[in-house]
KOLMARDO-37110 format. One line per field, with one value per residue (C-alpha): residue in one letter; x, y, z. Coordinates in nm, 2 decimals, always signed. Example, Ala and Ser with C-alpha at 12.3 -4.5 7.8 and 13.67 -1.06 7.14 Angstrom:
<recs>
residuo = [A/S] $
px = [+1.23/+1.37] $
py = [-0.45/-0.11] $
pz = [+0.78/+0.71] $
</recs>
This chain:
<recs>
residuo = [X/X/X/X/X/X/X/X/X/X/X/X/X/X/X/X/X/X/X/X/X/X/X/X/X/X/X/X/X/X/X/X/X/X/X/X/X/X/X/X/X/X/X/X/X/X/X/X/X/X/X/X/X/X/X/X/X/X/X/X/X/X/X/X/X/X/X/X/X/X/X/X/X/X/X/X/X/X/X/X/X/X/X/X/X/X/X/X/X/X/X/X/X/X/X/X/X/X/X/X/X/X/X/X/X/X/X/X/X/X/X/X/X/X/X/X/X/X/X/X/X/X/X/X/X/X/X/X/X/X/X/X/X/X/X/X/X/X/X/X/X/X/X/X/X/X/X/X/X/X/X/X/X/X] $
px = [+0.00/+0.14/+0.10/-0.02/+0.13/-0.18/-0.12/+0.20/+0.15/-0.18/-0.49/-0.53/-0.75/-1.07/-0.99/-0.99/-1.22/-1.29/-1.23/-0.89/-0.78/-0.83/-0.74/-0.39/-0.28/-0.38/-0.10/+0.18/+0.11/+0.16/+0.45/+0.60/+0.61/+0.56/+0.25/+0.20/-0.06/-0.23/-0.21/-0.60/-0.65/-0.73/-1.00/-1.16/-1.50/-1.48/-1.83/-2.06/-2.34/-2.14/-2.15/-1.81/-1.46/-1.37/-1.32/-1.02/-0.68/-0.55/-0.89/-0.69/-0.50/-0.79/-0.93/-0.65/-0.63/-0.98/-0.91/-0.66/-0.91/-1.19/-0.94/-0.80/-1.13/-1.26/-0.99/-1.10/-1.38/-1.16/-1.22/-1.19/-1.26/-1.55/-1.65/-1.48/-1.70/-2.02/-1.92/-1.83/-2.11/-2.43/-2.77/-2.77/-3.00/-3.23/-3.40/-3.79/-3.73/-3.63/-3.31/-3.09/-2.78/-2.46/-2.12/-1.83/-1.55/-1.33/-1.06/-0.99/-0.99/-0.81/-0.54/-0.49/-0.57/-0.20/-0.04/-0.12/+0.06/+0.38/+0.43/+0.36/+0.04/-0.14/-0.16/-0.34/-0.55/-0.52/-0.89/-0.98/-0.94/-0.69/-0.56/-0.30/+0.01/+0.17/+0.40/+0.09/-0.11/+0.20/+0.20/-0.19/-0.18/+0.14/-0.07/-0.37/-0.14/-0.02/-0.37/-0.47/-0.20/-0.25/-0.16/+0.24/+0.26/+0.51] $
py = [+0.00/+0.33/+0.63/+0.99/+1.33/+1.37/+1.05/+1.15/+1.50/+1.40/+1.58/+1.86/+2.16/+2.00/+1.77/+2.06/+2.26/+2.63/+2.84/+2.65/+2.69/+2.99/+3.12/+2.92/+3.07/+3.40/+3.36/+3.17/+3.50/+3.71/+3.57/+3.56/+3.92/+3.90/+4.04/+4.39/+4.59/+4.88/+5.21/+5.20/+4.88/+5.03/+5.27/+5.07/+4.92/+4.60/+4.64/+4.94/+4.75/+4.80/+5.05/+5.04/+4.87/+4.50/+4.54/+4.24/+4.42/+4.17/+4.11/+4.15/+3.84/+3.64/+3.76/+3.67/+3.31/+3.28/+3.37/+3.11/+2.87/+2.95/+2.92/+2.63/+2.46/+2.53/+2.52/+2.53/+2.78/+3.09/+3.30/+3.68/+3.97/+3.99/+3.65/+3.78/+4.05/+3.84/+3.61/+3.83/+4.08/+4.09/+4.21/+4.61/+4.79/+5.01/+5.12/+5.09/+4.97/+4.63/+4.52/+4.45/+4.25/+4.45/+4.34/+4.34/+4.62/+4.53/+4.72/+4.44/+4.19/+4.31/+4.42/+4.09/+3.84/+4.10/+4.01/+3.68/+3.67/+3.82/+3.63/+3.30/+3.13/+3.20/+3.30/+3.40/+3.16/+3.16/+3.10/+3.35/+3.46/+3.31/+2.90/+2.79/+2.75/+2.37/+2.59/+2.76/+2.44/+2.25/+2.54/+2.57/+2.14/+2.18/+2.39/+2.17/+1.89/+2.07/+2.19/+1.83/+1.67/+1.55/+1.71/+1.60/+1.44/+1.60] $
pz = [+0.00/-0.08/+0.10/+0.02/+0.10/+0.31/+0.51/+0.57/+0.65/+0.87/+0.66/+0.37/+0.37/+0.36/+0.66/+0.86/+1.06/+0.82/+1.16/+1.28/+0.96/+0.87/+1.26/+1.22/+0.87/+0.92/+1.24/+0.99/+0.72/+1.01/+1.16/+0.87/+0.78/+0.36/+0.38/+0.38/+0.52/+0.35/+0.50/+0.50/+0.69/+1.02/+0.93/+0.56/+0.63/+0.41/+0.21/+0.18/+0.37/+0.71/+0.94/+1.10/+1.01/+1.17/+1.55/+1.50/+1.47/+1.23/+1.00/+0.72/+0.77/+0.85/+0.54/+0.29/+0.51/+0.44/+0.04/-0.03/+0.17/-0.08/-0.37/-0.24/-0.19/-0.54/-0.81/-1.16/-1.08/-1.11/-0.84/-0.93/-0.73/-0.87/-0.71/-0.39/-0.36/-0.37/-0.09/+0.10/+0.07/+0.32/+0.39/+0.42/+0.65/+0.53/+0.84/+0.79/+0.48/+0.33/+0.33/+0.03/-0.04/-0.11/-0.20/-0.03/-0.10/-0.41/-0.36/+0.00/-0.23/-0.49/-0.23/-0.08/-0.41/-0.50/-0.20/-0.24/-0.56/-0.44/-0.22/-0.47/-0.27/-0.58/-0.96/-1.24/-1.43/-1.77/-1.81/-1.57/-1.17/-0.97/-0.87/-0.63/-0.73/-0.57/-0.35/-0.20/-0.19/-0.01/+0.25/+0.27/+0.31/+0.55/+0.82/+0.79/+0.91/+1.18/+1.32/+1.27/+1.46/+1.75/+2.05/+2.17/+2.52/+2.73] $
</recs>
């Protein structure tokens, strides 16, 4: 019997709870310093249906963890901003009257989908929007394993 890359390295993306995931890359991208935040980050609400910006100091690396997630999770499709901005939009208040769904901001996405790419997690896809590149998918498959593990007895 032969074994897998995701036998060996104990799970992939999709063997993973969303939230640990996304909670443990977000720390590796910020730990490890290659991506930059935008002068704007502190003050940009993230879609014009919100009132306020994200109260988490470091939403923007939860968002670009939970980016490559969604491109990891549905190569072929070619996600685009475009596409970002729809799953991340939401219902926007109207007061008395009824609510409406709004998209997210595009210039977040666009921002990070570009960070993404310099730092090599992901690239453009010939037919459109973005894929993983197999560095990005190694890394993306290489913190799944270690949220997965289980805990070391000391």
């Amino acid at each position: 019997m032969t074994t897998t890359l995701t036998q060996k390295t104990g799970g992939c993306v999709k063997d993973v709870a969303a939230q640990q995931f996304i909670v443990a890359y977000a720390a590796h991208l910020k730990k490890s310093g290659k991506i930059q935040l935008p002068k704007w980050a502190d003050i940009v609400k993230t879609g014009t249906a919100k009132e306020l910006p994200p109260n988490n100091p470091d939403w923007y690396y939860v968002r670009a963890a939970s980016m490559a997630r969604k491109i990891y999770l549905r190569h072929g499709s070619g996600l685009g901003v475009g596409s970002f901005r729809k799953l991340y939009g939401s219902r926007k208040r109207n007061g008395t009257a009824p609510s409406h769904f709004r998209l997210a901001a595009g210039g977040v996405a666009r921002h990070i989908l570009q960070q993404l790419e310099k730092i090599r997690v992901i690239e453009a896809d010939p037919k459109g929007g973005r894929k993983l590149t197999s560095n990005g998918r190694r890394d993306l498959d290489r913190i799944a394993g270690q949220v997965n593990a289980p805990p070391k007895a000391e």
